[in-house]
C-alpha positions as CSV (number, residue, x, y, z in Angstrom):
1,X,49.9,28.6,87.2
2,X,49.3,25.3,88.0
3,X,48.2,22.8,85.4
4,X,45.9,19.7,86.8
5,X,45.3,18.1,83.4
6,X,46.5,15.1,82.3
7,X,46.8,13.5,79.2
8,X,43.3,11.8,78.8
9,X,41.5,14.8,79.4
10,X,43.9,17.3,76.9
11,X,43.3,14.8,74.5
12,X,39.9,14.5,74.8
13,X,39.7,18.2,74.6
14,X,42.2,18.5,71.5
15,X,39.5,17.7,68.9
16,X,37.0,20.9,70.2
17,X,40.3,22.6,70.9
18,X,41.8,22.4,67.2
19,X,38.3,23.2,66.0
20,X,38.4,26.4,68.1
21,X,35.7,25.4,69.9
22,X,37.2,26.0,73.4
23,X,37.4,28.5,75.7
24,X,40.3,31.1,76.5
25,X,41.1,29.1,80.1
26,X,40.9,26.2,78.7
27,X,42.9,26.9,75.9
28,X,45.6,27.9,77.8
29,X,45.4,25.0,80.2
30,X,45.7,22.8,77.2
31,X,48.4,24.8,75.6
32,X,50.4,25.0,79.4
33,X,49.9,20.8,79.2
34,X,51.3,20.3,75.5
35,X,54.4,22.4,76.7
36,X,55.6,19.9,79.1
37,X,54.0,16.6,76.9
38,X,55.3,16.1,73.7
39,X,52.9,13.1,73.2
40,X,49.7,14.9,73.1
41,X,51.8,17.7,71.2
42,X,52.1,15.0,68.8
43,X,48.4,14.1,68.8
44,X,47.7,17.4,68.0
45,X,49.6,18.3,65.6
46,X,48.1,14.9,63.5
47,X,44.6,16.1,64.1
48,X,46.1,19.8,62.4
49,X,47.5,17.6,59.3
50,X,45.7,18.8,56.2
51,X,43.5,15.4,55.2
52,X,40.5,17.4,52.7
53,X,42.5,17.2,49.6
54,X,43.3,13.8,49.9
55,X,39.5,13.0,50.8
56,X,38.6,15.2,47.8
57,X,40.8,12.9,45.5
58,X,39.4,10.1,46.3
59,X,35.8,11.0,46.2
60,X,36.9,12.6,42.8
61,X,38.3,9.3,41.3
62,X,35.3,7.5,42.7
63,X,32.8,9.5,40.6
64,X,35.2,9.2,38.1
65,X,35.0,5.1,38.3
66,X,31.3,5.3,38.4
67,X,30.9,7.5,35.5
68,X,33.2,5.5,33.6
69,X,31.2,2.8,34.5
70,X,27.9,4.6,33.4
71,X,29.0,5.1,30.1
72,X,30.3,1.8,29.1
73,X,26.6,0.5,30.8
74,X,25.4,2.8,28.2
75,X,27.1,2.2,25.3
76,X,26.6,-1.9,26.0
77,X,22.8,-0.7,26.0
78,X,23.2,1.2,22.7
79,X,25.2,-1.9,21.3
80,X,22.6,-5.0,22.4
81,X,19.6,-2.7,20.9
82,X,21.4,-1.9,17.7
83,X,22.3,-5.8,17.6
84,X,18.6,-6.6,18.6
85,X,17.2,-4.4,15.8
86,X,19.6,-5.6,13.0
87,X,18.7,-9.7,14.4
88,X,15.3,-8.7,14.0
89,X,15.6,-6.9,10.2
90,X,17.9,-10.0,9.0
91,X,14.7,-12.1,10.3
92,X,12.0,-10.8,8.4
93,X,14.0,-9.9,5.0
94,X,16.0,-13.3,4.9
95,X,13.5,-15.7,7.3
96,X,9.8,-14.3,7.2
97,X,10.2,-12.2,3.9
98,X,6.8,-10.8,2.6
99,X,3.6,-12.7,0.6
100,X,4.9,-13.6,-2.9
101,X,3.1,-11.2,-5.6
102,X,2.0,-12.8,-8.8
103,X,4.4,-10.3,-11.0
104,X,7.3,-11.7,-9.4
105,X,6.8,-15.3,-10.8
106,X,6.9,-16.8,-14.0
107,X,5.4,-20.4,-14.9
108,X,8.6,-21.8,-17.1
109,X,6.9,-25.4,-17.2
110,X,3.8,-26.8,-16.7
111,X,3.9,-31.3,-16.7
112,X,0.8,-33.1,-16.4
113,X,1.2,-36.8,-14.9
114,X,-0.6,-38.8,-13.5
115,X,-3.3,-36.6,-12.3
116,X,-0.5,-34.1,-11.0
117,X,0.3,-30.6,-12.5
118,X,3.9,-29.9,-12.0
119,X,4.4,-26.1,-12.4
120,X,7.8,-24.9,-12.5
121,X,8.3,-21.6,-11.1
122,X,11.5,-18.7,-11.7
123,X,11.8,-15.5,-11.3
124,X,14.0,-12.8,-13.0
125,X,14.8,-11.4,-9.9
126,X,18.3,-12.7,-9.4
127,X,17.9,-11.2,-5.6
128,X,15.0,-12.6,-4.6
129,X,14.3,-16.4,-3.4
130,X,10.8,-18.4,-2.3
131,X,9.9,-20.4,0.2
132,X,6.9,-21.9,2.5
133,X,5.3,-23.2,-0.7
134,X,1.6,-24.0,-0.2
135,X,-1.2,-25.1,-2.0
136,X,-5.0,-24.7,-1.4
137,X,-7.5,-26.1,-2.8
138,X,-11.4,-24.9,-2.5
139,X,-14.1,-24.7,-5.0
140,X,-12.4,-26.7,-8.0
141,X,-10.0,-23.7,-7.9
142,X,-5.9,-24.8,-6.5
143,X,-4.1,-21.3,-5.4
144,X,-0.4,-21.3,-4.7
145,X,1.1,-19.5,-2.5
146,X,4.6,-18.6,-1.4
147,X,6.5,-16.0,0.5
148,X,9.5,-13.6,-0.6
149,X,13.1,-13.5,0.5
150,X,16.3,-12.4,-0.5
151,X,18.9,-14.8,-1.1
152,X,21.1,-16.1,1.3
153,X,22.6,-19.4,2.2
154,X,19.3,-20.4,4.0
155,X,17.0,-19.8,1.3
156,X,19.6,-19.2,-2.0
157,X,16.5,-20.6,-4.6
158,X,15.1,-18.4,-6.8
159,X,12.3,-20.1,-8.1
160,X,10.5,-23.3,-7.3
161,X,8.6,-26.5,-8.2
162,X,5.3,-27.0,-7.5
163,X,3.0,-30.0,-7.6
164,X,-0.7,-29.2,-7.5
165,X,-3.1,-32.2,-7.5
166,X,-5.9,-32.1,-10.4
167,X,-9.0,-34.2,-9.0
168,X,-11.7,-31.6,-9.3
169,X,-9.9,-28.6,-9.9
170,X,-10.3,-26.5,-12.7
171,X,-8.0,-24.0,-12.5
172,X,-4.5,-22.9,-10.8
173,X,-3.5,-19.8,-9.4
174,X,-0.4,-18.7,-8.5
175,X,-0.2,-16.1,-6.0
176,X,-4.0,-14.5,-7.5
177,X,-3.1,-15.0,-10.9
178,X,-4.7,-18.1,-13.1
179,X,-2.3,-20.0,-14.4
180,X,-3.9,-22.8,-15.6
181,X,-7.7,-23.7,-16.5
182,X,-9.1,-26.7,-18.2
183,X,-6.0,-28.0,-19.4
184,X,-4.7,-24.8,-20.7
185,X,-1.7,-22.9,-19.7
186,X,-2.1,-19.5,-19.1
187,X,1.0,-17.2,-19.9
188,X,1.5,-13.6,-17.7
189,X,0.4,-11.0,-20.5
190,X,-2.5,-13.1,-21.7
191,X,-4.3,-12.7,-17.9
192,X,-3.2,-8.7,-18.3
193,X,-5.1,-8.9,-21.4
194,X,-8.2,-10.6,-20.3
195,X,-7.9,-8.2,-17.0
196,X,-8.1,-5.6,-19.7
197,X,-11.1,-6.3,-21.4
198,X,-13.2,-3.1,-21.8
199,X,-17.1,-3.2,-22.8
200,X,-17.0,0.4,-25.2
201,X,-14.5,1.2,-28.0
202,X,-14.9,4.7,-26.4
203,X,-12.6,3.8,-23.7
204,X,-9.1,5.2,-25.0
205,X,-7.1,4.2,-22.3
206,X,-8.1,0.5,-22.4
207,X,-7.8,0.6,-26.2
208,X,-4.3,1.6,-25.5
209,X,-3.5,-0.7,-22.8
210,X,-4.8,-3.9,-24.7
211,X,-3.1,-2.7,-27.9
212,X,0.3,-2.5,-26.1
213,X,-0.5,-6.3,-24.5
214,X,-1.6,-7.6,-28.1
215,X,2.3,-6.3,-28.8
216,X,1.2,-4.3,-31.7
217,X,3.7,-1.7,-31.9
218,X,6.7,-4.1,-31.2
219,X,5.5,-5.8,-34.6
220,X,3.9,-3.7,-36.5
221,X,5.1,-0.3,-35.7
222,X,4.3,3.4,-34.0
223,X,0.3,3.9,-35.0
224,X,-2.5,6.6,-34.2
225,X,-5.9,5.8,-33.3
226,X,-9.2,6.4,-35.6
227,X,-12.4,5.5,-34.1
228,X,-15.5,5.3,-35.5
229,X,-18.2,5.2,-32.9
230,X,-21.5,7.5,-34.3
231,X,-22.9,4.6,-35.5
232,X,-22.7,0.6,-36.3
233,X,-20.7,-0.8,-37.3
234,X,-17.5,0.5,-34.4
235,X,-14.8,0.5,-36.1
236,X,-11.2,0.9,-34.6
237,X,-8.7,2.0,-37.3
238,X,-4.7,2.0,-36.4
239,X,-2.4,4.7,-38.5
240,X,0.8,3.3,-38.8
241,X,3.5,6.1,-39.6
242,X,6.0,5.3,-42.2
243,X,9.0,6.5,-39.7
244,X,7.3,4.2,-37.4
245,X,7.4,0.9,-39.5
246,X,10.2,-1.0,-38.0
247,X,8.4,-3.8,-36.4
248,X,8.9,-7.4,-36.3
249,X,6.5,-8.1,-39.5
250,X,8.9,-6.7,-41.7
251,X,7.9,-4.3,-45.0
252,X,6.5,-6.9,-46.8
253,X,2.9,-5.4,-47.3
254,X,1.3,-8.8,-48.2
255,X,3.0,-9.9,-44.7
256,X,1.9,-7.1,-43.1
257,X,-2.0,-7.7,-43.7
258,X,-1.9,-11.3,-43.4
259,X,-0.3,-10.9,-39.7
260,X,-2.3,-7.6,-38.6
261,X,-5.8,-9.1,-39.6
262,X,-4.8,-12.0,-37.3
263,X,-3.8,-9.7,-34.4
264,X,-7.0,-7.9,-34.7
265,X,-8.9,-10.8,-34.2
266,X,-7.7,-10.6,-30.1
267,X,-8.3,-6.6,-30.4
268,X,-12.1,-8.2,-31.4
269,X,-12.1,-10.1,-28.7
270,X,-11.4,-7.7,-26.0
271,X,-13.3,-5.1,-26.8
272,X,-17.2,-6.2,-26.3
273,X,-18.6,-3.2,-28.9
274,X,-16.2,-3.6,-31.5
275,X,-17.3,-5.1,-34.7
276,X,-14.5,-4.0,-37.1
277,X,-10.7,-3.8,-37.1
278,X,-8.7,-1.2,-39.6
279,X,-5.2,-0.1,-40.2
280,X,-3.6,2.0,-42.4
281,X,0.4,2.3,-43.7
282,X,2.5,3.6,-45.6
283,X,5.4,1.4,-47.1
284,X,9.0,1.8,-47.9
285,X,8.2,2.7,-51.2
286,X,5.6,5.6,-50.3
287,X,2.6,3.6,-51.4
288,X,-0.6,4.0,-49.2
289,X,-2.0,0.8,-48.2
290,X,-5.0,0.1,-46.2
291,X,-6.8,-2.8,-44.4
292,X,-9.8,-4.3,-42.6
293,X,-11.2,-7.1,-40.8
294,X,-15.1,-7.5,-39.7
295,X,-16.3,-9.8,-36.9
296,X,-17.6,-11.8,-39.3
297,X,-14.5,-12.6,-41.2
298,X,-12.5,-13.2,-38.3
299,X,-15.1,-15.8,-36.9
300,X,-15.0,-17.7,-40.7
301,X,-11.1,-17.4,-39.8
302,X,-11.0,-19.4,-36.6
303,X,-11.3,-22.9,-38.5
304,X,-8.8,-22.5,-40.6
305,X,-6.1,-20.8,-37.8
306,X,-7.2,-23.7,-35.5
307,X,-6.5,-26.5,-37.7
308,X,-3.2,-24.9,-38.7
309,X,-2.2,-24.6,-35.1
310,X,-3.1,-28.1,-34.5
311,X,-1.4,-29.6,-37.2
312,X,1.7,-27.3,-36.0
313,X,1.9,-28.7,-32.3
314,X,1.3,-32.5,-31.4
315,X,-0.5,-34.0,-29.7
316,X,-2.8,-30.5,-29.7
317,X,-6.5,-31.2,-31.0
318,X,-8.5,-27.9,-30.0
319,X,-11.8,-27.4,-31.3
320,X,-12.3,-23.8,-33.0
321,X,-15.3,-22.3,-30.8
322,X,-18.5,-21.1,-32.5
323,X,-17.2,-17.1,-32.6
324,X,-14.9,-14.3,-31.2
325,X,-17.6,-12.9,-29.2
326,X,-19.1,-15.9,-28.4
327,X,-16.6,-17.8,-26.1
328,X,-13.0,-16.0,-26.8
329,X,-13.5,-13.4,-24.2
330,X,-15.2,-15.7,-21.3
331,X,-12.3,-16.9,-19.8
332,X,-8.9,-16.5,-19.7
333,X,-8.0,-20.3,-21.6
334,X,-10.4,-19.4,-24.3
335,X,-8.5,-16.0,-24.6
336,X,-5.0,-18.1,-24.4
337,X,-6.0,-20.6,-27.4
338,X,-7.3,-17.2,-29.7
339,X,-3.6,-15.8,-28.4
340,X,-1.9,-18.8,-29.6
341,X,-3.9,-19.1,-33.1
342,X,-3.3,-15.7,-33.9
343,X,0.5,-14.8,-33.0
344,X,3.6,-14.7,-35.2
345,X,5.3,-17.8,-35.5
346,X,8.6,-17.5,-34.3
C-alpha cells in the first residue's frame, strides 16, 4: 500500500493518534510511516513516556510548600497576639495600674512648714508601688490621689511623699479618707471609728464593730454584751470572762478600771443614745468585780485627761471641749484628740 505521508503531517497526527483519537486508516497510514522513519518513531514514543507521576509530585510538594507556609503564617499570628496581649497586661499592671484605695496607705508622717503639710505615705504591701501623685484642692478640702502598681524597676517605690499646700484648707484626704483636719492628724482606725458611729445602743452589730475599733478585747479581754435599753438611763454593760482576761491591761483590778473607764468614754462618744458604760470581771483570784462610768463623769473627766495629755506631749496645748456628746463625735479630729486622751500609754 502506498504511504503519501510525510513527516510533518504523521507528526502532527501523533498527538490525536497516541490519544486514540484517530481512525483505523489513518492509523495504519501512520503506523506504515513510523516503520520506515525512525524519527517520528522517536517522537512518538516521547509523547507515550509516562509524565502524570512526575506532574503529581510536583503539584504534591507544592501544596506541601504552601501548607507549610500556612502554618508557620499561623503560628507567627498566634505568636504577635499572644505578645500583643501580654504588652498590653504588663501596661496596665506595671504602667496604668488601678486608682489607689485608702486601705492601702498609711500616713507614717505628717510635717507642717511653712504653710506646707508634708505627708509621708507607705504601704505594707511590699508588692505594690504608687505613682501619678496628685493633689486637688476644692472647698477648703485637699484630696490626694494616686494610682496602684506593682513594683518593678520603673515604678519600684512603695510609698510616697506628699506636699499638700494649707492656705484655706481644712482638711486632707488621702484617697477618700481624712487624714488631716484643723491641725489634727487623723490615724486609719480612728476614721473606721467615726464611720462607725451608730445613733441606738440597740444596734448590735455597730456596738460590736466600734468595740473591736476601740481595741477592747486586745486589752481588756474576751467580753459579752448586757444592754439595758427599757428605759433611761441606756446602759451598755461588757462581761469580761475570767478565761478571757489576758489583755494588755494586765490583772491588776485597780488598773483594770482606771483604763476601761477611760476606754468607755470613746464607746460614749460613738454611740449617740448611750448614757452609761459598765463592765464586769472576774480576777485571777476568783473575786467578782464590777464597774461603771455615766456621761456625766466622763465629761468631769476630760479636764483632767487633757491636761495630762498636754503636759505629756510638747508643744500640744488642746483645749478640753465642753462634753462627750457635745463636740467628740462631730468630726473626725475631735474624735482623734478624745482617742488620744483616753488610750494606754505605751
Amino acid at each position: 500500500m502506498k504511504n503519501d505521508l510525510t513527516c510533518g503531517v504523521v507528526r502532527d497526527l501523533l498527538p490525536s493518534y497516541v490519544e486514540g483519537l484517530t481512525s483505523q486508516e489513518t492509523n495504519q497510514a501512520v503506523e506504515t510511516h513510523l516503520a520506515s522513519c525512525p524519527e517520528c518513531t522517536a517522537c512518538r514514543d516521547a509523547m507515550k513516556a509516562p509524565t502524570e507521576p512526575a506532574e503529581q509530585a510536583k503539584e504534591v510538594d507544592y501544596l506541601k510548600t504552601v501548607k507549610r507556609r500556612n502554618g508557620r503564617r499561623v503560628v507567627l499570628a498566634v505568636l504577635c497576639t499572644v505578645l500583643l496581649i501580654l504588652a498590653g497586661f504588663a501596661v496596665k499592671i506595671f504602667v496604668i495600674g488601678a486608682p489607689a484605695q485608702e486601705n492601702e496607705l498609711i500616713v507614717s508622717e505628717f510635717v507642717e512648714e511653712n504653710g506646707v503639710l508634708r505627708l509621708s505615705v507607705i504601704t505594707p504591701y511590699s508588692a505594690t508601688a504608687y505613682h501619678g501623685w496628685k493633689v486637688e484642692i476644692a472647698d477648703g478640702v485637699a484630696n490626694i490621689w494616686a494610682r496602684s502598681v506593682l513594683v518593678s524597676p520603673l515604678f519600684p517605690d512603695g510609698g510616697g511623699t506628699v506636699e499638700v499646700p494649707l492656705d484655706g484648707v481644712k482638711e486632707v484626704r488621702l484617697c477618700g479618707r481624712t487624714v488631716w483636719q484643723d491641725g489634727t492628724a487623723i490615724r486609719q482606725e480612728t476614721f473606721r471609728l467615726y464611720q462607725a458611729k451608730t445613733a441606738y445602743i440597740g444596734d448590735m452589730p455597730a456596738l460590736n464593730q466600734i468595740a473591736e475599733l476601740v481595741n477592747i478585747r486586745p486589752n481588756f479581754g474576751d467580753y459579752l454584751n448586757s444592754l439595758h435599753t427599757s428605759s433611761r438611763p441606756y446602759r451598755w454593760t461588757l462581761e469580761f470572762t475570767q478565761d478571757g482576761w489576758q489583755g494588755a491591761i494586765g490583772k491588776d483590778s485597780e488598773t483594770f478600771d482606771l483604763w476601761m473607764s477611760r476606754y468607755a468614754m470613746q464607746l460614749l462618744a460613738t454611740v449617740e443614745n448611750l448614757e452609761e458604760v459598765g463592765w464586769t470581771y472576774t480576777d485571777h483570784r476568783g473575786e467578782k468585780h464590777s464597774g461603771l462610768i455615766t456621761l456625766e463623769e466622763a465629761d468631769a473627766l476630760l479636764p483632767e485627761l487633757m491636761d495630762a495629755y498636754n503636759a505629756s506631749h510638747a508643744g500640744c496645748d488642746w483645749k478640753p471641749l465642753s462634753g462627750i456628746k457635745n463636740y467628740y463625735h462631730a468630726s473626725p479630729a475631735d474624735l482623734q484628740q478624745l482617742v488620744d486622751i483616753t488610750r494606754i500609754s505605751s
